[in-house]
Each structure stands twice: as structure tokens, then as C-alpha cells.
C-alpha positions as CSV (number, residue, x, y, z in Angstrom):
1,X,130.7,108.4,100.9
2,X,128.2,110.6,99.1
3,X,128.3,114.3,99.5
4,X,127.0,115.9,102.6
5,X,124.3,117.8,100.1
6,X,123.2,114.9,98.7
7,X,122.4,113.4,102.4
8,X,118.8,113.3,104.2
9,X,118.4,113.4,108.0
10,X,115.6,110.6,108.8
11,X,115.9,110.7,112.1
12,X,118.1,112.3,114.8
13,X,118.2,111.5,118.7
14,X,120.5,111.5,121.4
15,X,122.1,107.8,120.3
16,X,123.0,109.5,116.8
17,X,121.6,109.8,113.3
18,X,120.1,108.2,110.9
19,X,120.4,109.0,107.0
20,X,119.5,108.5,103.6
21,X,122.1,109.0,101.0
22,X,120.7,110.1,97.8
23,X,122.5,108.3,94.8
24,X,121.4,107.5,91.3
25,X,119.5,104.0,90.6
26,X,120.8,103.0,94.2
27,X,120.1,105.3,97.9
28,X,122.0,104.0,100.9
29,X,121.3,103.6,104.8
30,X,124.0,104.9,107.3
31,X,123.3,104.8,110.8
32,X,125.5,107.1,112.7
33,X,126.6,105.8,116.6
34,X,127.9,109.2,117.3
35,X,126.2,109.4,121.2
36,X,125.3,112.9,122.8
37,X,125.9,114.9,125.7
38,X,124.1,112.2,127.8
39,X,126.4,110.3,130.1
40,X,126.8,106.7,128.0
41,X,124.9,107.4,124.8
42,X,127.9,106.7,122.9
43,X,128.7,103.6,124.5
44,X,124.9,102.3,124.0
45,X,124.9,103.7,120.5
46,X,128.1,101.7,119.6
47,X,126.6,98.6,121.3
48,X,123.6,98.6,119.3
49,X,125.1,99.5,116.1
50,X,127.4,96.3,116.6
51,X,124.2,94.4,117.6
52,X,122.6,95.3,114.0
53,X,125.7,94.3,112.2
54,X,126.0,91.0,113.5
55,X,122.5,90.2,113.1
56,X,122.5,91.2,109.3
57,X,125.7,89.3,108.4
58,X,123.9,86.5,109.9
59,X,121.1,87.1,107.7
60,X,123.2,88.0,104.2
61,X,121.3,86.6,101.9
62,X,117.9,86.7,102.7
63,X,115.4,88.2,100.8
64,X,113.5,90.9,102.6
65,X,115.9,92.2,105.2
66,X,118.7,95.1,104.5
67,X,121.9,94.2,103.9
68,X,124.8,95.8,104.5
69,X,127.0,97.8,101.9
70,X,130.1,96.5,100.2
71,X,131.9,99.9,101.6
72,X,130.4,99.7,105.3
73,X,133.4,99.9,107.7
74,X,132.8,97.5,110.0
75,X,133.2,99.8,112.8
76,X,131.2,100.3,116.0
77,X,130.5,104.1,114.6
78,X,128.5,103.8,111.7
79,X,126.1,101.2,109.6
80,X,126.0,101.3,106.3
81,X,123.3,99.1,104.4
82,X,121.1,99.3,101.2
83,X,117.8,101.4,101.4
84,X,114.5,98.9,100.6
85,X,112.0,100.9,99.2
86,X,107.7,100.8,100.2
87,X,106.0,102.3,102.9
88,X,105.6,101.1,106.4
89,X,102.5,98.7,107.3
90,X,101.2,101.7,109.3
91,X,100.9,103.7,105.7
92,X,100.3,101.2,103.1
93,X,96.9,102.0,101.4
94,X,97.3,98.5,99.4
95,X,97.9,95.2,101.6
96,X,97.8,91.1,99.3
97,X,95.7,89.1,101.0
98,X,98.1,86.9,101.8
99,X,100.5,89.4,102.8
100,X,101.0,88.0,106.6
101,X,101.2,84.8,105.6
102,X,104.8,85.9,103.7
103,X,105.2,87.7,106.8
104,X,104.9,85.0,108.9
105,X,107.2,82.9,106.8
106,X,109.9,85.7,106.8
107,X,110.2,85.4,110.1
108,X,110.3,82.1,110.4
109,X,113.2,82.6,107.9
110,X,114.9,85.1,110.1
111,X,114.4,82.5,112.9
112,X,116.0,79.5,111.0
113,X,118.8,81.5,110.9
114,X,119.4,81.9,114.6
115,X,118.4,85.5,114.6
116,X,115.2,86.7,116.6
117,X,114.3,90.6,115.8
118,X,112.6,91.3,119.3
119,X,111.2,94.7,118.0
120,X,107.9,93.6,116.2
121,X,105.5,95.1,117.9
122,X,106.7,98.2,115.7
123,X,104.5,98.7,112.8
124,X,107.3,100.8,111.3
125,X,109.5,98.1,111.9
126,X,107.3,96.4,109.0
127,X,107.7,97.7,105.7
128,X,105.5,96.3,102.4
129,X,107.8,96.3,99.3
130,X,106.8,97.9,96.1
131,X,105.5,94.7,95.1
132,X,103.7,93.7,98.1
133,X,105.7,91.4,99.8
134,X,106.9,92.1,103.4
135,X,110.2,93.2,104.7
136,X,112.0,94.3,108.0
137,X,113.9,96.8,109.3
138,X,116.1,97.9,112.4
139,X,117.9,95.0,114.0
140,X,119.4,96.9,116.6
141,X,117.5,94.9,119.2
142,X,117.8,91.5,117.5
143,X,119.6,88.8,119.1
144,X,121.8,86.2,117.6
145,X,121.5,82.7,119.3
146,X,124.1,80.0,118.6
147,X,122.0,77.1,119.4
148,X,118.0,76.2,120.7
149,X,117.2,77.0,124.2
150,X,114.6,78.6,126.1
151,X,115.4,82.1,125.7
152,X,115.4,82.0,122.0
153,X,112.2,79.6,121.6
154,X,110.8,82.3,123.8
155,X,112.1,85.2,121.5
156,X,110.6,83.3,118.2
157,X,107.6,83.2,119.7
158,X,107.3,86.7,120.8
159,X,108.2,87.6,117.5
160,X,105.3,85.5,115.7
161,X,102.9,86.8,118.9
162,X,103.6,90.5,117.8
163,X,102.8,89.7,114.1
164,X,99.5,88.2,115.4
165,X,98.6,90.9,116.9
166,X,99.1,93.0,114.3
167,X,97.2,90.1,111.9
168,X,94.2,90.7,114.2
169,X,93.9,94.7,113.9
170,X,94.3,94.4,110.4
171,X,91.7,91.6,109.7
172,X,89.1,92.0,112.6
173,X,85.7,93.9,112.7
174,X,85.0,92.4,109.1
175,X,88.2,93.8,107.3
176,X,89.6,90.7,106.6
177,X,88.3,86.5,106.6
178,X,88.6,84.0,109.8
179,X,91.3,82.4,106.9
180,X,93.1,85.9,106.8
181,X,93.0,85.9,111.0
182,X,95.0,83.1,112.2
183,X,98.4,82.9,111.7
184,X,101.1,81.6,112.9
185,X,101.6,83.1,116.1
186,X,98.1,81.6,116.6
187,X,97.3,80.7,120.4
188,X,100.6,81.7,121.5
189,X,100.7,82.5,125.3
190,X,103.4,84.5,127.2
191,X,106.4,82.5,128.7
192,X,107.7,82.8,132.3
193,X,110.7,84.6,130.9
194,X,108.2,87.1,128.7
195,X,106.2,88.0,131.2
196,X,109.2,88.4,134.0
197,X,110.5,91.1,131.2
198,X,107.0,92.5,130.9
199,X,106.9,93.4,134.3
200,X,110.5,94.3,135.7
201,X,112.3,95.3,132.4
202,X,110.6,96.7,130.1
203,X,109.3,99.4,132.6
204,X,112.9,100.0,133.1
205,X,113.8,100.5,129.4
206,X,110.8,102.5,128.7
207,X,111.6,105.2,131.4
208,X,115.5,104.9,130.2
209,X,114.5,105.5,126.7
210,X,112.1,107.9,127.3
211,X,112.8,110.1,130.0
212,X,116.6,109.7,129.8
213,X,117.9,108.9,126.3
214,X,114.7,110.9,124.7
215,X,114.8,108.2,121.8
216,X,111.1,107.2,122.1
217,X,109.5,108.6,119.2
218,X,106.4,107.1,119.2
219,X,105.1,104.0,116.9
220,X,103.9,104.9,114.0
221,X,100.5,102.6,114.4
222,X,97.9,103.0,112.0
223,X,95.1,104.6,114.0
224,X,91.7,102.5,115.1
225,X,89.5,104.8,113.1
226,X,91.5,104.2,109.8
227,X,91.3,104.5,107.0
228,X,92.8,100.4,106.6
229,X,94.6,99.3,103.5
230,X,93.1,97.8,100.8
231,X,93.0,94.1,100.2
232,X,94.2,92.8,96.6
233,X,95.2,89.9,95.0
234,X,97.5,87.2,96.9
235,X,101.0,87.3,96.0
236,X,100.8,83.4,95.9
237,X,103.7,80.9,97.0
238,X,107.1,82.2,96.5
């Protein structure tokens, strides 16, 4: 592990820490499940950190996610994955006009293999690589499904519901062409099981996180009034 000087606190909260460790040619991610005074922290910040792992050995492989280190421990403790450079979509000053469209596929990627990430609606969840093609980050809410079903047809087309949202804001009021606006979470409408979440849930896990655990620290979204990235040339197919 790197020295404790050569180690950047990127965020802190009462689940733990996580850091960026400074190396040459190659920076590392470790997520630290360390808990805090709160009654159960620990136990939730384990939980989670087990959550992410199994999601990204499920997705080893795949372009545009993070993968975890060769020395990560396996443990319920600590993460430790690669660092993918670029800026979140909420900071990008540069966007390819076909940059959701790659988006769109990655997901659908992520989806083929059984995992759904469940936290898109985060524009820092969203990062645009150096090169302009998308990637995502924190998996600590994703789920890994075994097989089809309701719940995960539901969670895919959350996921792809979020990213057209996002599509939208980024397009609309003449920024972008009716081409540019439709994607594939085109049309979708919330499921039973969505909107039962929506309404009992997700009030409950917003006042848990927020008011209890303190862990909210706000999305990073791109304000209404701008300034909107620039459009440049499409990446093309892949």
C-alpha cells in the first residue's frame, strides 16, 4: 500500500473514506468501510463495500467501468480498484455528439451482464474519459441478478430512464438535435415496483442518509443556467 503522504482524502463521511493513492504512471481507488460513532455505520459500510465488489467482478472485463486491483484484499473493510481519469458529466466543458448513445450502450453492457447500477440519476456517477467516451462509477448500490425477472427488468429500465433524463437536460432548449434527444430510455414509464419505492422507500433512505448517516452530499448536477458542454465530433461505432 502507498505511503500515507502520498494519499488524498476524496471524500470522508460517517460510512468511511474514500482515497486517491498517488503513484507514478498509475493512481489507485481505496474505499475504506471503517463506520463511525453512529450505531451500524460499520455494518452498512461493510455491506456496501461487499455490494461494490461483487458487482465489479461481475463486470471484470468491461471497458468503461473500474476494476478492481490485483492487491485488493477481498475483505469487507476496504475496496481497492484502478482510478479512470476525466471529469464528471456535471464538469465536462467538451461532450461528442454521440456521447449518450455509448452511454446508452454501456449500460446496456452493464445490463447483459446481470448487473443493474441503480444510482444514475447521479451526474457524478457519470464520468467522460479523456477521450470522450463514457464511464461509470460507484457500484455500491448496484445489484447483481442471477437470472430475468421483474425486479431486474424494472432496475434496467430505471437505469436507461435516468440516462434519458439526463439526455434531455443536456440536449433540450436547442442545445442539442431531436436525433441527439431520444435515446434509449425513450418512452419509458415507471413500473409498479418503481413507483412503490418512490413513495415508501426512498423517503425512508433519504431521511436515513441524510439526517442520520450525514452521507448526502449533494449531486453534483450541472446547474440550469450553465454554462453546457460543448458538442464535438462523434466518437463513431466502437
Amino acid at each position: 500500500m502507498e505511503d500515507h503522504s502520498r494519499r488524498e482524502i476524496l471524500k470522508e463521511d460517517s460510512l468511511g473514506r474514500v482515497l486517491r493513492l498517488r503513484a507514478e504512471g498509475s493512481d489507485r481507488i481505496l474505499r475504506e468501510a471503517c463506520g463511525s460513532w453512529v450505531p451500524f455505520t460499520g455494518w452498512v459500510a461493510r455491506f456496501l463495500c461487499r455490494r461494490e465488489r461483487r458487482a465489479l467482478l461481475k463486470l471484470e472485463g468491461l471497458a468503461g467501468v473500474p476494476h478492481l486491483d490485483p492487491e485488493d484484499s477481498g475483505s469487507g473493510r476496504e475496496l481497492l480498484r484502478n482510478h479512470l481519469p476525466g471529469a464528471p458529466l456535471s464538469q465536462t466543458i467538451f461532450l461528442p455528439r454521440d456521447y449518450f448513445d455509448h452511454l446508452d450502450a454501456l449500460v446496456e453492457k452493464v445490463h447483459a451482464r446481470g448487473v443493474c447500477h441503480n444510482d444514475l440519476h447521479k451526474e457524478q456517477n457519470i464520468l467522460v474519459l479523456p477521450d470522450g467516451r463514457p464511464a461509470l462509477l460507484d457500484f455500491q448500490l448496484a445489484s447483481v441478478h442471477t437470472g430475468l425477472g421483474r425486479a431486474f427488468e424494472s432496475r434496467c429500465e430505471e437505469d436507461l430512464r435516468h440516462l434519458q433524463k439526463h439526455r434531455r437536460r443536456y440536449t433540450r432548449d436547442g442545445r442539442g438535435s431531436s436525433e441527439q434527444s431520444r435515446g434509449k430510455g425513450h418512452g419509458l414509464k415507471r413500473r409498479p415496483l418503481s413507483l412503490v419505492w418512490r413513495r415508501t422507500g426512498k423517503p425512508l433512505y433519504n431521511f436515513v442518509t441524510r439526517k442520520v448517516l450525514h452521507t448526502r452530499d449533494g449531486e453534483q448536477r450541472r446547474p440550469s443556467s450553465g454554462p453546457w458542454p460543448a458538442w464535438q465530433e462523434p466518437l463513431g461505432p466502437d
